[in-house]
Phi, psi and omega in degrees: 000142194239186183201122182258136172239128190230114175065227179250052174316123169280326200241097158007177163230104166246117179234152197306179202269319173337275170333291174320287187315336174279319171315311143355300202282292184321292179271022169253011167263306172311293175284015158278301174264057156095331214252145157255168187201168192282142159232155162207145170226124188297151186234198184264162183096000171089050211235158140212180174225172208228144184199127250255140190254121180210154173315325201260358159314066220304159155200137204261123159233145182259075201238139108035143158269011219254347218266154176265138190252135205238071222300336167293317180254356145312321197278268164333304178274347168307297191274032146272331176274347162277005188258172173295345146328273199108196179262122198260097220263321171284040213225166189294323184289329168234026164271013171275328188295340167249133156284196162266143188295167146289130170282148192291124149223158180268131180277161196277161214226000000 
């Protein structure tokens, strides 16, 4: 399991690492060229949340270097984070690919 940290989330998003190392690819492409995009990810309970991926956000990922990346659904999730959606985790095509997150909160300052 790999884990992405997002902005001031207290609690990591945890994901398997495959799944995870592709999201990874995707949104250091995406935001090298410029673009923000939509991301959801299912939480627990049959919940999910949606979270806006920008240059200006930190986000941290923690993943396996070992894992092989999988030029087709690398492909498939690009034009999904480029459509007006955005990239959808929960959606029938990678929601086998995951368990449920943690629900997000933030910490207080």
């Amino acid at each position: 399991m790999g884990t992405m940290n997002y902005a001031s989330a207290t609690e990591p998003i945890e994901l398997d690492d495959r799944l995870l190392a592709h999201v990874r690819t995707v949104a250091l492409t995406k935001l090298r060229r410029g673009e923000s995009f939509a991301l959801t990810i299912p939480e627990r309970e049959k919940t999910s949340a949606t979270l806006w991926i920008n240059a200006s956000i930190p986000l941290r990922f923690d993943v396996s270097d070992e894992v092989a990346l999988d030029r087709e659904l690398l492909t498939a999730m690009m034009a999904e984070a480029s459509s007006s959606r955005g990239l959808d985790l929960t959606g029938p095509v990678l929601s086998d690919e995951l368990p449920r997150a943690p629900r997000l909160r933030a910490m207080s300052a």
